[in-house]
N, C-alpha and C positions, 0 to 999 in steps of 0.2 A: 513258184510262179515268177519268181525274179531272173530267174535263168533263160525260163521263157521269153520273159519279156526282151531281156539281151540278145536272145537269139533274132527273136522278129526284128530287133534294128538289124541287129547284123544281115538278115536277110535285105530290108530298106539299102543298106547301104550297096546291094548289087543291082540293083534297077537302075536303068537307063533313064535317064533324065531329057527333055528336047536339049537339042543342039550339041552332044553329044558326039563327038564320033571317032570314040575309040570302039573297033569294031576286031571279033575276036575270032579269028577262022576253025575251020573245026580240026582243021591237023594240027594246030595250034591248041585250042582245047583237047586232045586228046593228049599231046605231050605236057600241059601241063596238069591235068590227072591222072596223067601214069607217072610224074617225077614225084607228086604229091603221096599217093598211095605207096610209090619206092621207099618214102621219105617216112611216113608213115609205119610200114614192112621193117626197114632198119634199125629203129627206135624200138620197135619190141621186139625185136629180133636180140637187139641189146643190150633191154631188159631182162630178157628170157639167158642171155647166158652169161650175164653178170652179176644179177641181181637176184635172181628168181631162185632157190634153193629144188634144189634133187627132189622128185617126187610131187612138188605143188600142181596142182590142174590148172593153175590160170598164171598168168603172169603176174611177176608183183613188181611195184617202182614205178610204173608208169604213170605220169602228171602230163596234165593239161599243157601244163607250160612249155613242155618239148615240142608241141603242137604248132605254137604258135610261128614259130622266123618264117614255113610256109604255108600261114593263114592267109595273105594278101594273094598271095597266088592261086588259091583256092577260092577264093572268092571271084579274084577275075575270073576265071574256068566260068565261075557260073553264070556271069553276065550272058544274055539272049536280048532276042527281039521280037520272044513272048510276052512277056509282064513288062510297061513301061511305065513310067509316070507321066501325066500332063502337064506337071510341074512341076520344079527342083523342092525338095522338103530338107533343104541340109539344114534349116537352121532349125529346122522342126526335132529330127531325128539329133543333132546335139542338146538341145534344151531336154527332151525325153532321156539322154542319157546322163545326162546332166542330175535330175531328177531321179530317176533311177538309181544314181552311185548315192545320192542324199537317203535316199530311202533305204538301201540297203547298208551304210551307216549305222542308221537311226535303230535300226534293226538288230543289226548286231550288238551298238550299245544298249539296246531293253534288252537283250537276252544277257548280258553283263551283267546288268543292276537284278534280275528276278534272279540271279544263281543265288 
């Protein structure tokens, strides 16, 4: 459920706020999720022949954290001027992850203390 919840900011954090106006065209969105998916394609492309041993069905080695240098570019891609907000919530969606990183701490340490 924690992941989830990270996700739904992450999602917060691509809605258009008023006053606003960085504005993202669509040949513009399309080259920046085709360099993403490129980016994406090469990282287990790289896995697969570095890491991945002869015979396995799936790739192995791949983490999240390769993921991430074009996360921020993937997220602009998905700003529109479908979903907006009627008001800014930055201070809202920090204190929630704020919260969030406490809680999933707190979490990690009870599963600590009950081994």
């Amino acid at each position: 459920m924690l992941v989830i919840f990270f996700l739904f900011l992450l999602f917060l954090t691509t809605l258009n706020a008023p006053g606003e106006q960085i504005r993202v065209r669509a040949g513009q969105r399309f080259w920046m999720l085709f360099l993403c998916a490129a980016s994406a394609g090469l990282i287990v492309l790289g896995m697969l022949l570095s890491w991945t041993p002869l015979g396995y069905v799936s790739v192995e080695g791949v983490q999240g954290r390769y993921f991430l240098p074009f996360m921020p570019v993937l997220l602009a891609a998905c700003r529109n001027q479908l979903i907006y907000l009627r008001q800014r919530i930055d201070r809202a969606v920090m204190a929630a992850a704020v919260g969030g990183q406490i809680f999933a701490i707190a979490y990690v340490i009870r599963q600590m203390t009950t081994v």
